[in-house]
C-alpha positions in Angstrom: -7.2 -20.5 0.0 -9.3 -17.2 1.6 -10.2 -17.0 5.0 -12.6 -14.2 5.9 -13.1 -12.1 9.4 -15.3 -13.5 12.0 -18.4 -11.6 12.5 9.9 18.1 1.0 7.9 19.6 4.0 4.0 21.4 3.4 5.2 24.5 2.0 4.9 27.7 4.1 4.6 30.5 1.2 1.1 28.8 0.5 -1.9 29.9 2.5 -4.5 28.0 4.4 -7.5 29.4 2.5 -10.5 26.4 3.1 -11.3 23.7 5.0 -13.0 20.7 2.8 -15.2 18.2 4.6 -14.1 15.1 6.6 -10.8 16.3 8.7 -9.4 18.0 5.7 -6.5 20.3 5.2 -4.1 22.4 3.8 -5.0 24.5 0.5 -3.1 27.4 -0.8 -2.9 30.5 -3.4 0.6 30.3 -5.0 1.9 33.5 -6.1 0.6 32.5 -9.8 0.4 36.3 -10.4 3.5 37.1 -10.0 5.3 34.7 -11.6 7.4 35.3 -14.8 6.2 34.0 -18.0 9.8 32.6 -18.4 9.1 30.8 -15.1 5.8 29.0 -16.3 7.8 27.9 -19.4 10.3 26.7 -17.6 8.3 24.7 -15.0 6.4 22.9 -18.3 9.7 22.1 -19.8 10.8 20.6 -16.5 7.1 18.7 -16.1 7.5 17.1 -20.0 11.1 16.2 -19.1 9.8 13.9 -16.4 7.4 12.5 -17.5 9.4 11.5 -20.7 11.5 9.2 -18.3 8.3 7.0 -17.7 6.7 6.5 -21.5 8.6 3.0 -22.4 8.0 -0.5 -20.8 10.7 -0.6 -18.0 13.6 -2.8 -17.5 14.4 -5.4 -15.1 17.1 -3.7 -13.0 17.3 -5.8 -9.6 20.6 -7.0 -9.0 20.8 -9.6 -6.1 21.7 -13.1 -4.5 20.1 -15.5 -6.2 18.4 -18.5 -4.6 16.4 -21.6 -5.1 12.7 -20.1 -5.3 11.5 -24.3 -5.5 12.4 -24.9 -2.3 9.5 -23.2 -1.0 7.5 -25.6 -1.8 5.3 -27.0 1.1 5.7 -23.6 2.7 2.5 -21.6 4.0 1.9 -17.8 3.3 -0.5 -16.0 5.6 -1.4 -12.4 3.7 -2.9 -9.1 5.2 -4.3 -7.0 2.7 -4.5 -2.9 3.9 -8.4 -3.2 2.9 -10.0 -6.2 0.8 -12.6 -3.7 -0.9 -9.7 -1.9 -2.5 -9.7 -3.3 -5.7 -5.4 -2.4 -6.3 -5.1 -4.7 -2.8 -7.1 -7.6 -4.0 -5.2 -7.5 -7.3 -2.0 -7.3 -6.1 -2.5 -10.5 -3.7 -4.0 -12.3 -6.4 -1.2 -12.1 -8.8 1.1 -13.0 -5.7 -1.1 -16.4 -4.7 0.1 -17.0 -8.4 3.4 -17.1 -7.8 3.0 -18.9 -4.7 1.2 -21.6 -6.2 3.3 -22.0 -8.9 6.9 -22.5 -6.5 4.2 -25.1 -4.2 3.8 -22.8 -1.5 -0.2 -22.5 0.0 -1.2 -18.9 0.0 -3.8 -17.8 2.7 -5.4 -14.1 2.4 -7.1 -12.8 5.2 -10.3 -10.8 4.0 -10.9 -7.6 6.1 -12.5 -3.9 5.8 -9.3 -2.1 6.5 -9.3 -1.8 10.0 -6.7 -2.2 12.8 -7.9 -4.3 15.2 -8.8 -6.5 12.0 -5.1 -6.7 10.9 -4.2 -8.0 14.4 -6.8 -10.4 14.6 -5.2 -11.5 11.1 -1.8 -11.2 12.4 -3.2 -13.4 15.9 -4.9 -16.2 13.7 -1.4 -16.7 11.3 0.3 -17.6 14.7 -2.3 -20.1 15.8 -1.9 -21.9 12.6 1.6 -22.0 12.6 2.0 -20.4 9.1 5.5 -19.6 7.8 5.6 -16.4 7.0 3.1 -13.2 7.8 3.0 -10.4 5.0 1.5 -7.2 5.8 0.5 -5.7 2.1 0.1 -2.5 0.7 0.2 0.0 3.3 -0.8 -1.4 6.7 0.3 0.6 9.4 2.5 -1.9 11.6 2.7 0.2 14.3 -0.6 0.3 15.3 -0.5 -3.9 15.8 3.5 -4.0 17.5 1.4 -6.3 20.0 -0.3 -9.3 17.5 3.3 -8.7 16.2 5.2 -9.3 19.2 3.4 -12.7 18.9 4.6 -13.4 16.0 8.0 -12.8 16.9 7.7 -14.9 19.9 6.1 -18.0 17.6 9.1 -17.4 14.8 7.0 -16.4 12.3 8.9 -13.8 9.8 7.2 -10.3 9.0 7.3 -9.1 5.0 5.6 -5.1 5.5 4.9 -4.4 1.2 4.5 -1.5 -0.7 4.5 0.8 2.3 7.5 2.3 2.8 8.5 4.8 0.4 11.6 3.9 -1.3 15.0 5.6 0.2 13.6 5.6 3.6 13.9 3.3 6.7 12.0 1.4 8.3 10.2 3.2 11.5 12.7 2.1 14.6 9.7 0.9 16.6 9.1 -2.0 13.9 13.0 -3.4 14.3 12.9 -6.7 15.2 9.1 -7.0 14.2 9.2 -6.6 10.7 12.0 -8.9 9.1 11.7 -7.3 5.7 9.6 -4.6 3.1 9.4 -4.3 -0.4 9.6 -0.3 -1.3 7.5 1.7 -2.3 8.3 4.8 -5.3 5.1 6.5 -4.4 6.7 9.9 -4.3 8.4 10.0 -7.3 4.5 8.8 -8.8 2.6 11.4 -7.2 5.1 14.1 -8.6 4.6 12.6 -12.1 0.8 12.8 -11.6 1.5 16.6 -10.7 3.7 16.8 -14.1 0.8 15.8 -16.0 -1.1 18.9 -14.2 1.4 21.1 -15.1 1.5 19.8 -19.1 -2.0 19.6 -19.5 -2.8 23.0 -18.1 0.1 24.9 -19.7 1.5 25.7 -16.1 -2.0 26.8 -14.0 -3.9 23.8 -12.8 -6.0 24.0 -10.0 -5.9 20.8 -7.8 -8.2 18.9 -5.2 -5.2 16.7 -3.9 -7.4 13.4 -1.6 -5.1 12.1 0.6 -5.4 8.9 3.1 -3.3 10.2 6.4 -3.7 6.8 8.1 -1.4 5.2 5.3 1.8 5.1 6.1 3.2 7.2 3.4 0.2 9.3 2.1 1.5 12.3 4.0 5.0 12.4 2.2 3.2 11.7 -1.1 1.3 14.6 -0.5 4.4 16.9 0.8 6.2 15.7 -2.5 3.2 16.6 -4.7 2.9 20.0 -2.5 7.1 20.8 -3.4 6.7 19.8 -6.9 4.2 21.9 -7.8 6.0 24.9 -5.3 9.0 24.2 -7.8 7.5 24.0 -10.9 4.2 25.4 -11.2 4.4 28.9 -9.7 0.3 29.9 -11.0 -0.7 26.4 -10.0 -3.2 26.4 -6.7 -4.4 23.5 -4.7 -6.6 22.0 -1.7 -6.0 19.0 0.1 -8.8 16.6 1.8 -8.4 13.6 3.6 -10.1 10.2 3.7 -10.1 7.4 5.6 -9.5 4.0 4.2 -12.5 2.7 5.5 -14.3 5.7 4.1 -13.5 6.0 0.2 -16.5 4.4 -0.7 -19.1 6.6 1.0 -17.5 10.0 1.4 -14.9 10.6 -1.8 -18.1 11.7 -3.8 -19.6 13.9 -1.5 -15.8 15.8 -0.4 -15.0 16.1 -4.6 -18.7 17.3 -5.4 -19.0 19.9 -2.7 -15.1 21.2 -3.6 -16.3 21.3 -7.2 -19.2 23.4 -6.0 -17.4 25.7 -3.8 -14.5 26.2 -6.4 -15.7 26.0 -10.1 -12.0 26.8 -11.2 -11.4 23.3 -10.1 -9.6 21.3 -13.1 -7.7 18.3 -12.0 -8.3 15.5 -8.9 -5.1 14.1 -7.9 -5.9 11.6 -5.4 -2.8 9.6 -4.0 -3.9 6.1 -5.2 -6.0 4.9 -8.0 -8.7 3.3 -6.5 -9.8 6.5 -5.1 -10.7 7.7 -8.6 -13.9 4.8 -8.4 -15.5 7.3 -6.4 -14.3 10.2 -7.3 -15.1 10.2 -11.0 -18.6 9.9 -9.5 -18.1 13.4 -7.5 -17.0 14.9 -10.8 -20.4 13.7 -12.7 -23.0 14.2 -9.8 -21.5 18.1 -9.8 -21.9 18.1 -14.2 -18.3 19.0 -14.0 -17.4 15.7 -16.6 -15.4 17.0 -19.8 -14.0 20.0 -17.2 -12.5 17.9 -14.6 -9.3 15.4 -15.0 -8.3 13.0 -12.9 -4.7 11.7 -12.8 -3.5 9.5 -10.0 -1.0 6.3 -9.5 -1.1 2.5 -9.4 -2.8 0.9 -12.5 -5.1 -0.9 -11.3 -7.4 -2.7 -14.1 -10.8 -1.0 -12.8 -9.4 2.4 -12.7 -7.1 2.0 -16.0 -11.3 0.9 -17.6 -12.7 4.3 -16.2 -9.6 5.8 -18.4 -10.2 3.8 -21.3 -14.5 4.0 -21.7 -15.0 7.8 -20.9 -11.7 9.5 -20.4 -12.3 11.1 -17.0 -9.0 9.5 -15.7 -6.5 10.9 -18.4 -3.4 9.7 -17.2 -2.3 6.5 -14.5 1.5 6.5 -13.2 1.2 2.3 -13.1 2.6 0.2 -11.2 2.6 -3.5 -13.1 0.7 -5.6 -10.0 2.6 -8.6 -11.4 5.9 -7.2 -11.1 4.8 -5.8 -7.8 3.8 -9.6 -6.8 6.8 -11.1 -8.2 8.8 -8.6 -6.3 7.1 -9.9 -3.3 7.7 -13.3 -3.3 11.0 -12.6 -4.2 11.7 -11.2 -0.4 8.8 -14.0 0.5 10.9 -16.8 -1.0 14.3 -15.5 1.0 12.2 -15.0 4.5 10.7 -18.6 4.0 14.5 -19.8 3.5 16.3 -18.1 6.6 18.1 -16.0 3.6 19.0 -12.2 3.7 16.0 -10.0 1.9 16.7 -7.5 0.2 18.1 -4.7 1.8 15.8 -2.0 2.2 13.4 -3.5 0.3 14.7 -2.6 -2.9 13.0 -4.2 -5.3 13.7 -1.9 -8.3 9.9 -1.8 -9.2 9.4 0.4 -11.8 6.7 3.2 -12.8 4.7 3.7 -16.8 2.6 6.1 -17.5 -1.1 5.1 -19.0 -2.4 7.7 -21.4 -4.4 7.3 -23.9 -2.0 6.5 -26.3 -1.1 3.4 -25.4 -3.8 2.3 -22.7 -4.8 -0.5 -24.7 -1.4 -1.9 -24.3 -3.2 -2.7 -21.1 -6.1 -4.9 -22.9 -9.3 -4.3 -23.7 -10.8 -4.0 -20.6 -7.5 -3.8 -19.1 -6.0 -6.6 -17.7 -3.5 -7.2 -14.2 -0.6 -8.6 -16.5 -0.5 -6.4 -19.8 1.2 -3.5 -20.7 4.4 -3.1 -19.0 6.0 -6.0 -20.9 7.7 -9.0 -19.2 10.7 -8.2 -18.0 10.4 -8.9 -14.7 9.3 -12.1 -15.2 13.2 -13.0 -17.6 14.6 -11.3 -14.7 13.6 -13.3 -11.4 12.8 -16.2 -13.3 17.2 -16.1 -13.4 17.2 -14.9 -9.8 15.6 -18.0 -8.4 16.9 -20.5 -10.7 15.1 -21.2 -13.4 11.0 -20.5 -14.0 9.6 -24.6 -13.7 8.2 -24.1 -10.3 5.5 -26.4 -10.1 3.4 -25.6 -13.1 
């Protein structure tokens, strides 16, 4: 069922050197010229090493209580997607509504454009229909709502917050009490394998636009983990960073990678933080005839993206994220919230990371598809977590 809306620190040795467009930032001049050829080499080997770790379809390694996923049946789910025009939001919910369906519980998504006062309204509407549970997905920033949250407190109604905070970190101390429980979020270690693939691909001296989304929760540690890795392993590399709002991928990504493109020809990789950026900005590489010059590599897998990759190459490389596993990993905490039953702690889900090349992209389908190319352990592996996989289908 759908509803829809009424109506490692920035690092100092780099220079500021350029403002790009809409309130964006930092860029810097490493001291490529001085390093060692020994110390490009050994940045590259480091950069192959990692990405190594991330070629295979991963394994289910969740160990927790199991519990009696069927007895949610009857239950209602009221969902908050970050923005319902991102395309990696819409998938993930989807994929979850599955899930819900399949245990009996009703599953209620809240359509909106990615805006605050939207996500409280949401939050405000899930307590007047009495719903069971609230979940906040893929990067909303709860602190900006603590009031429609307090209401939900008061009303009883549990919090899930998913795929927002980055995994080995807390959550904020303003949300205790508010938030009953998160699913993690590895997008640091993803954004340092998207800077890996720099490193490979340009033999240790990319130059990167890095797009960035400060509103998100995480996108400035991404982006400080991005910064570090390619301080630590790629002393010739240089960069740029821009931001964009949310709310403003679709009609300013273009114009910020087409005018950096212009300004700096030397330009050779966009690295923006999440996928569903690259809709746009593949477009910013074209309208500035920079296609064949420019690469994109960037993190989720979403299905739209992961086609870009697979028709005209622009996109050469996707850390994924399986959006099944990521929704199965969500009901998982879900299913214990709806039951009074301990989540998770922390959130750790375990949700693993594959890269998408080339090479084995159509692993993914042709066009790519939410549930293919990751394999299926995760579905073996909560299926014995919540006793059994009948459900109701």
């Amino acid at each position: 069922m759908r509803t829809s809306l009424p109506g490692r620190a920035a690092i100092a040795a780099l220079t500021l050197t350029a403002t790009l467009g809409l309130a964006a930032c930092s860029s810097s001049d490493s001291a490529g010229s001085d390093a060692s050829d020994a110390d490009v080499a050994a940045g590259i080997d480091y950069a192959r090493a990692q990405l190594a770790k991330y070629e295979s379809d991963p394994e289910f390694t969740l160990d927790a209580a199991p519990f009696p996923m069927k007895d949610i049946a009857g239950k209602t789910i009221f969902a908050i997607p970050t923005n319902s025009e991102n395309p990696y939001n819409v998938a993930v919910d989807e994929e979850s509504e599955k899930v819900a369906e399949r245990y009996g519980a009703t599953w209620i998504e809240y359509t909106n454009q990615g805006k605050p006062a939207q996500w409280s309204t949401g939050v405000e509407q899930a307590v007047n229909q009495n719903v069971d549970l609230i979940i906040l997905s893929q990067g909303i920033d709860a602190s900006l709502i603590k009031p429609a949250l307090e209401k939900a407190d008061a009303a009883g109604i549990p919090v899930l917050l998913t795929h927002t905070i980055l995994r080995g970190e807390s959550l904020p101390a303003d949300l205790t009490g508010l938030v009953d429980a998160i699913t993690d979020a590895p997008l640091a270690e993803a954004n340092r394998l998207t800077v890996d693939w720099m490193i490979d691909r340009t033999e240790g001296a990319g130059n990167a636009l890095i797009i960035s989304s400060n509103e998100v929760p995480p996108a400035k540690a991404e982006v400080e983990a991005m910064e570090d890795e390619i301080s630590a392993s790629c002393p010739k590399c240089t960069y740029k960073v821009v931001n964009v709002p949310v709310a403003e991928w679709a009609t300013k990504i273009q114009s910020e990678v087409q005018s950096a493109l212009s300004a700096d020809p030397n330009i050779d990789f966009i690295l923006p933080i999440y996928d569903s950026m690259s809709l746009y900005a593949q477009s910013g590489i074209t309208a500035a005839g920079k296609t064949g010059q420019v690469e994109i590599s960037s993190v989720n897998g979403t299905p739209a993206v992961l086609k870009i990759q697979q028709d005209d190459g622009i996109v050469t490389m996707n850390v994924g994220e399986s959006i099944p596993w990521l929704a199965w990993a969500t009901m998982d905490q879900a299913g214990r919230l709806l039951l009074g039953l301990d989540p998770v702690p922390n959130g750790a889900e375990e949700t693993p990371l594959k890269l998408i090349t080339a090479e084995n992209i159509d692993e993914t389908g042709t066009p790519p598809q939410p549930d293919k190319g990751y394999g299926t352990a995760y579905v073996t592996g909560y299926e014995a977590l919540w006793g059994g996989g009948s459900g109701q289908s």
